[in-house]
C-alpha positions as CSV (number, residue, x, y, z in Angstrom):
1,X,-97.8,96.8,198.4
2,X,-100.9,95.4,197.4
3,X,-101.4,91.4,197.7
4,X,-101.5,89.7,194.7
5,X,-104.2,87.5,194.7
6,X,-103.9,83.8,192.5
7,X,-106.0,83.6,189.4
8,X,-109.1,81.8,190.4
9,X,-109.5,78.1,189.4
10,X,-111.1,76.9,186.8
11,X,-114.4,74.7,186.9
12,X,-114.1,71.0,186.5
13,X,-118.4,70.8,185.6
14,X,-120.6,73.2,184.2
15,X,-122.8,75.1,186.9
16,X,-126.8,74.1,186.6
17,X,-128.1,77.1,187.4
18,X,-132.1,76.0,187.1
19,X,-133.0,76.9,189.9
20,X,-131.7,80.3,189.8
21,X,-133.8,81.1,186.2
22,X,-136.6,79.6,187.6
23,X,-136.5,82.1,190.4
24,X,-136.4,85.3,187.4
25,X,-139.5,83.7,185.8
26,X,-141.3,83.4,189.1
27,X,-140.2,86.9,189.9
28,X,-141.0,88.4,186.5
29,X,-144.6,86.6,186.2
30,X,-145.7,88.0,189.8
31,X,-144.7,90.8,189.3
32,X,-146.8,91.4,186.1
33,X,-150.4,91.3,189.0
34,X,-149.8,95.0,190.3
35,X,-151.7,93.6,193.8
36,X,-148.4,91.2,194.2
37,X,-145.6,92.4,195.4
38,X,-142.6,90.0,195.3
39,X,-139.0,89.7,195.9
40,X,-135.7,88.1,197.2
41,X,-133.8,89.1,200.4
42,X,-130.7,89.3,198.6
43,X,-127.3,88.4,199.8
44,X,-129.2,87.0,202.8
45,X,-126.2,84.6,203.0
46,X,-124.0,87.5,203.4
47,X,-125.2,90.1,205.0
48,X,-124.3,88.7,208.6
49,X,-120.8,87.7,207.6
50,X,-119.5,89.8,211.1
51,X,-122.1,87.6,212.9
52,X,-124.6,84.8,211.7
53,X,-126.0,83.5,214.8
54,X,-129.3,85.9,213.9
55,X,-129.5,85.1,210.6
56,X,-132.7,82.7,209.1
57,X,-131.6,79.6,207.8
58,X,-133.8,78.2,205.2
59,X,-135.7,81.0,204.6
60,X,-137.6,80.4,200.9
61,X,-135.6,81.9,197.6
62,X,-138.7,84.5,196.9
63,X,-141.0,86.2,199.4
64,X,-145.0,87.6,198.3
65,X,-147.7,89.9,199.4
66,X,-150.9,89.6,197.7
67,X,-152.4,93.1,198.9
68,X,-155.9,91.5,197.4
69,X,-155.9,89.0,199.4
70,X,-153.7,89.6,202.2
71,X,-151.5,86.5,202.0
72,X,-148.0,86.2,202.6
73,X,-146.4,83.8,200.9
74,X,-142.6,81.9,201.2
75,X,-141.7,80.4,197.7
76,X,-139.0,78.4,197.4
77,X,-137.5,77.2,194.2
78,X,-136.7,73.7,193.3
79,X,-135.8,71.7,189.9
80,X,-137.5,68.8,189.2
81,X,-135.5,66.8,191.4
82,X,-134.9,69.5,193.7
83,X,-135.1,68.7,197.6
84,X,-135.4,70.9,200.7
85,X,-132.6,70.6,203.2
86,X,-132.9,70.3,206.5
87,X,-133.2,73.8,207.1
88,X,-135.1,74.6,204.2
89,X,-137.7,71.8,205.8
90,X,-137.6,73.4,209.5
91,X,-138.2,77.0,208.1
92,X,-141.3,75.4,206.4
93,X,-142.3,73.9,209.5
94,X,-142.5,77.2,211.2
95,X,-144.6,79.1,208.1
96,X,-147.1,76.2,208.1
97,X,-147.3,76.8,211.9
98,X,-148.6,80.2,211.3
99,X,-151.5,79.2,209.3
100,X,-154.1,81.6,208.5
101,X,-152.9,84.2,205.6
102,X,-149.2,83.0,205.7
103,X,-148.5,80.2,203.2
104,X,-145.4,78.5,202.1
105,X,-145.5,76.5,198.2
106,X,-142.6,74.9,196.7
107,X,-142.5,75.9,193.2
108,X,-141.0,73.9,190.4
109,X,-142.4,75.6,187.6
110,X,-144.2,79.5,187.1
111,X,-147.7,77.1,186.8
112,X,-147.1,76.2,190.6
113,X,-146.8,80.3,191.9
114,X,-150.2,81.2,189.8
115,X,-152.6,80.4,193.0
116,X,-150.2,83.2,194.5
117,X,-152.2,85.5,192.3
């Protein structure tokens, strides 16, 4: 017999999900420049569930190639008063690192992605 599973609980607070519509207009605007190429890893989170000892930590919300001008760019998505976490500030570290053509921008609005373009 199937387990019967207890009706999920409801919220106490509203979710803010800001950062998460932020991340569609960022998406939807790059995507418009047909040399930009830009997406998520989706389900990054999840996709190791068997085994996350490989899995990036802090890895930006959006990733983007500019074929024009061969940059690679890590975006990740903040509110106003938004804050990188620990990870979120080591995985930075290591982009900046790189230097050159790969770039890393905190984005708080679709005005901060159009140098990406």
């Amino acid at each position: 017999l199937p387990v019967k599973r207890r009706p999920r609980s409801k919220e106490t607070k509203p979710r803010v999900m800001s950062e998460k519509a932020l991340e569609w207009d960022i998406l939807s605007f790059l995507n418009r420049h047909p040399h930009v190429h830009a997406g998520k890893i989706e389900g990054s989170a999840g996709a190791f569930t068997y085994n996350t000892y490989w899995m990036w930590e802090g890895i930006t919300d959006i990733i983007a190639f500019n074929l024009t001008t061969k940059v690679l760019w890590f975006v990740e998505c903040k509110s106003e008063k938004g804050i990188l976490t620990r990870k979120q500030q080591l995985f930075k570290s290591y982009v900046e690192a790189m230097g050159g053509n790969v770039r890393y921008l905190i984005a708080r609005s679709v005005d901060d992605v159009r140098q990406v373009t």
